[in-house]
N, C-alpha and C positions, 0 to 999 in steps of 0.2 A: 427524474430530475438529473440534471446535467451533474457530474460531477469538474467541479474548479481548479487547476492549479494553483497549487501555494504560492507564494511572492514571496516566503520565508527562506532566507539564503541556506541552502543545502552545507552540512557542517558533518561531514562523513570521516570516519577515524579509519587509520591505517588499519585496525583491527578487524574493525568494520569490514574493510574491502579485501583483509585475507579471508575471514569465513565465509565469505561471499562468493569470493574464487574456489574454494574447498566445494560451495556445494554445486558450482556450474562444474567444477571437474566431475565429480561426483555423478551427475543428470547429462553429462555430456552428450553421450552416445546414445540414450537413451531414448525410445520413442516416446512422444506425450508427456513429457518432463516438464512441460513451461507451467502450467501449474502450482508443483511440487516446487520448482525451484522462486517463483514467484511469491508462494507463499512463506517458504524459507527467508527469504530476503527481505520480506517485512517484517519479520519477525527480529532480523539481525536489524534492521533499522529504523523500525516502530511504523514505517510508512516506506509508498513508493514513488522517491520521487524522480522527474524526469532521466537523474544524473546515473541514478539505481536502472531504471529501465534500460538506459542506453547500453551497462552492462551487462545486462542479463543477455540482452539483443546480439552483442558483441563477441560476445562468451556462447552463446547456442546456435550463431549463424543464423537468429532468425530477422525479422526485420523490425524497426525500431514501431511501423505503424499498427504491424499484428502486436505484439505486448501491451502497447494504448489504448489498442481496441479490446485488448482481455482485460486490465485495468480497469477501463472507466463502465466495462458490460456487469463485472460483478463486481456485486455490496461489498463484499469481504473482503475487496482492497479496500486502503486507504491513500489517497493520493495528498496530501497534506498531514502533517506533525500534529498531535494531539498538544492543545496548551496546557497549563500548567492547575489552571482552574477547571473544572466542568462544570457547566450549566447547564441544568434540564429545567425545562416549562414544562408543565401537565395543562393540557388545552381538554381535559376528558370534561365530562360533567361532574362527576367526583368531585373535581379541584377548586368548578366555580361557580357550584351554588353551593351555598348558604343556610342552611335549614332554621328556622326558628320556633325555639319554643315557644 
């Protein structure tokens, strides 16, 4: 399944974008670091959005289309903000039959 881009206006804090810069100094030099630093940087911003990738990109000298195509290849990113509700369906059989005595 494709993963979507958000339409949710990106709202990133000064804080934000110093621990962010800590961890790409951090993974700078380092080989096979996108990653490591990838995974860090959702974790500072709950998700990864384009504005985040362009840093990471910017910050490791890599290119903005490698980091989208690590992004949207594995589940473990999240490319859009988690809301404020969650809603799960159960589609199992469990959920919808019925049994009568």
């Amino acid at each position: 399944m494709k993963k979507k881009m958000t339409t949710v206006a990106f709202k990133g804090t000064q804080e934000q974008e110093a621990a962010l810069a800590k961890v790409i100094d951090k993974y700078k030099n380092v080989k096979g670091a996108l990653m490591p630093v990838l995974q860090e940087a959702q974790h500072i911003y709950g998700y990864l959005p384009i504005q985040v990738q362009k840093m990471v990109a910017d910050g490791l000298g890599a290119s903005l289309s490698e980091i989208y195509g690590i992004t949207t290849f594995y589940s473990q990113f999240v490319l859009n903000p988690k809301g404020e509700i969650a809603v799960a369906v159960c589609m199992g059989t469990a959920c919808y039959v019925r049994i009568s005595l």
